[in-house]
N, C-alpha and C positions, 0 to 999 in steps of 0.2 A: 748796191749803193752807186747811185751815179757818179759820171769822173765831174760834174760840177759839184756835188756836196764834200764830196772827196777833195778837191781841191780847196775848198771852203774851211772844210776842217784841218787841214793841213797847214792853213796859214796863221792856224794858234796855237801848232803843236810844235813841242822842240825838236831841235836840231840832232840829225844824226849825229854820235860819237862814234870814233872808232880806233883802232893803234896801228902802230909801225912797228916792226920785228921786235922791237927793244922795249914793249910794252908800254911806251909812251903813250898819250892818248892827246885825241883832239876830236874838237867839235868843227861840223861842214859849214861853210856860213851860205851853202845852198840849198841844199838837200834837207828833208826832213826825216824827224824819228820812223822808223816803221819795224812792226812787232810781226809776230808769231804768233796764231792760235790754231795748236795743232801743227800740220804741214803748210799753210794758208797763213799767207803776209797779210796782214791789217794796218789801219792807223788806229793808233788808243784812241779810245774816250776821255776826253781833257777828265772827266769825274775818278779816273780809274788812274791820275795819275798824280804824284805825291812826291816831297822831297824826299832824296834819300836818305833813309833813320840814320840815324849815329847807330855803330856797330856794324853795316854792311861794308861791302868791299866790294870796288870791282877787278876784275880782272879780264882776261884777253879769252878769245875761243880760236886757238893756233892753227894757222895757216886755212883759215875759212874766210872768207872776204864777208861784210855787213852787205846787206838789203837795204836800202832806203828808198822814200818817195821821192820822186823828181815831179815837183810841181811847174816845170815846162813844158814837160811831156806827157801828163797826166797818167803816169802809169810807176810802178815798182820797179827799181833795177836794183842791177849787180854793182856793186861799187869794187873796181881792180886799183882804182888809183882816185888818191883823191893829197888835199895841197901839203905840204909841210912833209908826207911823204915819199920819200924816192922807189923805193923796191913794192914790195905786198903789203895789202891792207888788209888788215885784220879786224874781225866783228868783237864785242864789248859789249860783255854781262857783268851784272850784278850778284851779290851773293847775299842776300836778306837777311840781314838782322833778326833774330825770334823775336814770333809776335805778329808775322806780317806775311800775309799768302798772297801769293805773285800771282796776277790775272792773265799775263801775256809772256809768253817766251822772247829770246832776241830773235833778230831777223834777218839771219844771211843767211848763204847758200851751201846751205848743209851739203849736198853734193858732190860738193869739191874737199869737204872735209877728210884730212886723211887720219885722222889717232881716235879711238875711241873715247869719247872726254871722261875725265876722270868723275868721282859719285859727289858732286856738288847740283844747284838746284841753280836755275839758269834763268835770270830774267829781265825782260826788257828794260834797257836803261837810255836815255838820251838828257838833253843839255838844252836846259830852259835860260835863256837867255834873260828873260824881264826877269825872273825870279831868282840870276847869278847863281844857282847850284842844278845839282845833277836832281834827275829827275828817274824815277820809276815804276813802271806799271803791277803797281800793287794798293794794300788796303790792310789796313791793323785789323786785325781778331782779337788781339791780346792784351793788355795795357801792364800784365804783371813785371813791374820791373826789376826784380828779386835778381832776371835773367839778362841784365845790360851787364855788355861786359866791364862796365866799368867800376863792378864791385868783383872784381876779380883780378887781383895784383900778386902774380906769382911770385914775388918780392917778399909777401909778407905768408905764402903757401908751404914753401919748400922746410924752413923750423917748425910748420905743423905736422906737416907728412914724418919725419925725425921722432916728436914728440910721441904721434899716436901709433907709429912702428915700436918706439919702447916699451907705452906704454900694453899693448895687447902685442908680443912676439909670438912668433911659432903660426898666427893665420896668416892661410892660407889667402882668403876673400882679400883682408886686407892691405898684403900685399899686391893684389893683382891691382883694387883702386888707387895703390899710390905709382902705380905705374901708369893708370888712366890719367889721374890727374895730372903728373909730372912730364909725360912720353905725348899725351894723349889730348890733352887740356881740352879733358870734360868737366866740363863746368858741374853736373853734378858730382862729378866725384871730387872736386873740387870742394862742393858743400859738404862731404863727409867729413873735410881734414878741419874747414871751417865752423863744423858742427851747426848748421843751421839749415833752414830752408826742405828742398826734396833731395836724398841719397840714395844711389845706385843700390840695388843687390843683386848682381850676374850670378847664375847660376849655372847655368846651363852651355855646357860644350857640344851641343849635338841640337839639330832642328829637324822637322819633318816637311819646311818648306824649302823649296829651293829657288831666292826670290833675284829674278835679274838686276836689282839695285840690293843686294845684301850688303851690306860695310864692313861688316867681319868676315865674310870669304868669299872668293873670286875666283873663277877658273884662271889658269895661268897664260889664257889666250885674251883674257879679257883686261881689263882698267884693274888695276891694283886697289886691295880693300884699303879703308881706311885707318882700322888699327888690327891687333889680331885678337881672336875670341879666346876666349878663358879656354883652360885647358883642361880644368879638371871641376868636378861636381864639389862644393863647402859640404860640410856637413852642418848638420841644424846648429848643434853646438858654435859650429865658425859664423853663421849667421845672427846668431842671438846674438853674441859677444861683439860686432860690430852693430848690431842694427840698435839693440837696448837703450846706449849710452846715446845716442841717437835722438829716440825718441821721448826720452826722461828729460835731453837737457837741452834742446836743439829749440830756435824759434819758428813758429810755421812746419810742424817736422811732419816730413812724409818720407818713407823708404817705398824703394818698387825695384818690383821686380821685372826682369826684357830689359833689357838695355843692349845697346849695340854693341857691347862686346862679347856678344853670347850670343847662342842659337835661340832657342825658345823656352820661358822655362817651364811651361805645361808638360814637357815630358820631365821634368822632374819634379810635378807637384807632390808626391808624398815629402819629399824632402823641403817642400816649399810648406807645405801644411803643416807639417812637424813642426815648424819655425816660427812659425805662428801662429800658433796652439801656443808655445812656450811662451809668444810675445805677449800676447793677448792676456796670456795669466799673469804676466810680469807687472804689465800698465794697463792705463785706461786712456794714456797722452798718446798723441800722434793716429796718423793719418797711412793705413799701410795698402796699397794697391800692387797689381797685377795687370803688365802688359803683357798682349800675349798675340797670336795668332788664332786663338780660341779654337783649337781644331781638337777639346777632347771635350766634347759636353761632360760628361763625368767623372771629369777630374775638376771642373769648373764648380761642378756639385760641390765637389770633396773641401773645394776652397772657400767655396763661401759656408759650409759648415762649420769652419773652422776660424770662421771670426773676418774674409777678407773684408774690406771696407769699400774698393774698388775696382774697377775693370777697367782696362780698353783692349780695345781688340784692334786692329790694323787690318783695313780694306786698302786697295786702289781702288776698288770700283764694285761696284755691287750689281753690275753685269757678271753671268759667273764664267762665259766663256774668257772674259778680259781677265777677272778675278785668277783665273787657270795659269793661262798665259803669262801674270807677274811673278804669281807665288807659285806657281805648278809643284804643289800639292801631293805629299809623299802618304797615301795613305789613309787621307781623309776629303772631304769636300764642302762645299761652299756652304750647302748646309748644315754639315756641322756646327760650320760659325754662328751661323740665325740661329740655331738652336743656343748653341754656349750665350748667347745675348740675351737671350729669353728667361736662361736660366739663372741668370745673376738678377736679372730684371725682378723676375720672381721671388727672387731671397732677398728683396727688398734693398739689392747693391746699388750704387751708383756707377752706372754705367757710359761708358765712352767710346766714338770711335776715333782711330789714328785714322783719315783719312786722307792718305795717301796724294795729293792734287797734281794734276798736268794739266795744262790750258789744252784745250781740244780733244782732253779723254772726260777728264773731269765734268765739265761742262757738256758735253754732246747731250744732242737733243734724247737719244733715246738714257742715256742714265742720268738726266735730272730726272725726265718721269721714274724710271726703276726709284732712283733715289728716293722720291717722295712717297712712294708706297712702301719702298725699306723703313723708312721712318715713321709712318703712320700705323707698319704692324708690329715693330718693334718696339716701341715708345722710348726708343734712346735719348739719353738725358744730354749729351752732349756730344758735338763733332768736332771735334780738333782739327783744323785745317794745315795741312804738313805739308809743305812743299816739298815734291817727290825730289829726291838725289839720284839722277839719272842724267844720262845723255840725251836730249830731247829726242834727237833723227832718230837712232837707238829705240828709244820707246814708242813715240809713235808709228815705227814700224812695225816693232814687236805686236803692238795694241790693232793693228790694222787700220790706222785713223786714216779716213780720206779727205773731210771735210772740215768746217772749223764750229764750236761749240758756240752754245748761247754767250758764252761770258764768266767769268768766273765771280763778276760782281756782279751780275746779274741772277749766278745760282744763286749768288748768299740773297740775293732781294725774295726770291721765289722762295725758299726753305723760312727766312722771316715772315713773309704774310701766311704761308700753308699753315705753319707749325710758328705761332707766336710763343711756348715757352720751352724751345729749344734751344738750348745755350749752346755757343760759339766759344771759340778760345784755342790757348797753343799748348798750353800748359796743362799736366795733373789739377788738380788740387787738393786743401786739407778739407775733409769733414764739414769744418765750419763754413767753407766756401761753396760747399756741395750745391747750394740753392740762396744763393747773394742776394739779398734786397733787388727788388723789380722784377724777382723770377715770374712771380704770378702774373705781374702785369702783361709780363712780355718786352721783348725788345723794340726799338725806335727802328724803322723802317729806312732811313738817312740813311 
């Protein structure tokens, strides 16, 4: 890009933001926004940028100074000081609302970063002047609002978690969710207490991946997990008896299983099959899925024999040396997973992937092609766009990025025309949502 187009497009993009020690924030009334894709500062694409949802947040990235454009100078700098503050300037990310996968990382100088950042998902955010609000570099997938936090008032939570602990004593499961919801504020476990929508079912104390963004454990040298994982295996019995009531009386009901407070629960499918054998004979209501790391094709078998309705499987990238490298993989391998996809595909499941996103792995030019031939042999029913909870520096080192990727609205553009009835989205869903009105048509290119 030339520094005159460069210059050109900068003078309709917003203004850098960034804070002072005390996490105060302000906008430059010089300098403009400039993003991250991968290791490589960018200016966004005005297309690619959006007010920020209700529900996101920003916050500071500690003692790392912002990046912005200096359109005097025509090039990227280091911002050390800038007006309103005295001491160190500090760089200022957003934390996305679900629903919404970030195109561009922020953009200061990871270098000087001293703390490993904690497992949040990091993205570019600056300060639109004509449009009076904050601004940032992302794009909806999702529109299910089921998941705005503003149907979730712990206010009206903490007499339900009370109620349904009397009511079912002695589980185990259930216990551990009213600790998620309460400690924890997961929102689906959250839905458990409120009986509606999609419900946790952790299971699994143990994984066979060992993934450098894990939320439930951390080496002690690294960023602290997020909450802690289950500690013990439910029995089918503790399973049915939360999940039943659930599905008989719940609006929209889906339970699943993976959840972040657990390792993976393919190593406990017989006890996950068991459970739903029971389910399955109990009702015919509700929507029951299986997240997973798909790394046992034959227990994949065993679950969709057994009545599952669902899948997702969880990629970062469908390169397998990268694939390695995130999950480094205890035992099993990348193909494993292409197979477990195959074979839900084959039992006629409805199938998903959790795909993992970073601007500059996501997007590189050689794993969009990988990707479009992943999807052309796999005939996956849907890609869930997840903004990865990582350290950006962190992963794009781990990943070995050097360069910066096509766009991350630009892959969704490419994966739309390829594959017109490929569904996008953030969320599970029910059954009935499996295949929405316009599936055949296809989606709108916009």
């Amino acid at each position: 890009m030339s520094n005159r187009r460069v210059t050109a497009q900068a003078r309709s993009l917003p203004r850098l933001v960034y804070a002072d020690s005390q996490g105060r924030i302000y906008d430059h009334p010089a300098l403009t926004m400039a993003a991250m894709n991968g290791p490589q500062a960018v200016l966004p694409d005005g297309i690619e940028l959006i007010p920020l949802p209700e529900g996101s947040r920003l916050f500071t990235i500690p003692d790392t100074p912002p990046v912005a454009w200096d359109s005097r100078t025509g090039r990227f700098i280091t911002v050390e000081k800038a007006p309103g503050v005295r001491g160190a300037v500090q760089a200022v990310s957003a934390f996305m609302a679900p629903g919404y996968a970030r195109t561009l990382l922020p953009a200061c100088d990871y270098g000087q970063k001293q703390v490993h950042l904690p497992l949040w998902s990091y993205t570019a955010v600056g300060w639109d002047e004509q449009r009076d609000c904050f601004v940032v570099a992302a794009t909806q997938v999702d529109d299910n609002q089921n998941w705005n936090p503003v149907n979730y008032d712990d206010r009206t939570l903490e007499p339900l978690v009370r109620q349904r602990l009397r009511e079912i004593p002695d589980n185990r499961l259930l216990e551990q969710l009213s600790r998620c919801a309460i400690d924890y504020h997961c929102f689906a476990a959250k839905n458990l207490f409120y009986r509606r929508w999609e419900a946790p079912l952790p299971t699994s104390p143990v994984c066979n991946s060992a993934c450098l963004g894990c939320i439930s454990l951390q080496p002690s040298e690294c960023c602290p997990a997020n909450h802690d994982r289950i500690s013990f295996v439910p029995t089918p019995e503790e399973i049915v008896e939360v999940a039943l009531p659930h599905l008989e009386q719940a609006p929209e009901p889906i339970v699943s299983f993976g959840q972040g407070c657990e390792g993976d629960p393919i190593l406990q499918a017989p006890t996950v099959a068991e459970a739903v054998r029971r389910l399955k004979a109990a009702t015919s209501r509700g929507t029951v899925n299986f997240n997973s790391n798909g790394s046992l094709p034959e227990r994949v078998q065993e679950l969709c024999d057994v009545g599952m309705d669902s899948f997702r499987f969880s990629l970062n990238s469908v390169l397998e040396e990268r694939y390695n490298a995130y999950y480094r993989p205890k035992g099993y391998s990348f193909a494993d997973v292409t197979r477990s996809l195959g074979i839900a595909k084959k039992a006629g499941r409805f199938t998903m992937i959790n795909y993992l996103i970073s601007p500059g792995v996501s997007d590189a030019p050689e794993e969009v092609e990988t990707l479009l031939d992943f999807v052309a042999k796999t005939g996956v029913d849907l890609i869930q766009m997840r903004n990865l909870s990582i350290d950006p520096h962190y992963y794009n080192q781990a990943m070995a990025v050097k360069g910066k990727g096509i766009g991350i609205y630009n892959l969704l553009q490419r994966l739309k025309k390829e594959f017109p009835r490929l569904q996008f989205g953030y969320y599970n869903r029910t059954r009935e949502n499996f295949y929405p009105p316009g599936f055949e048509q296809g989606w709108p290119i916009a």
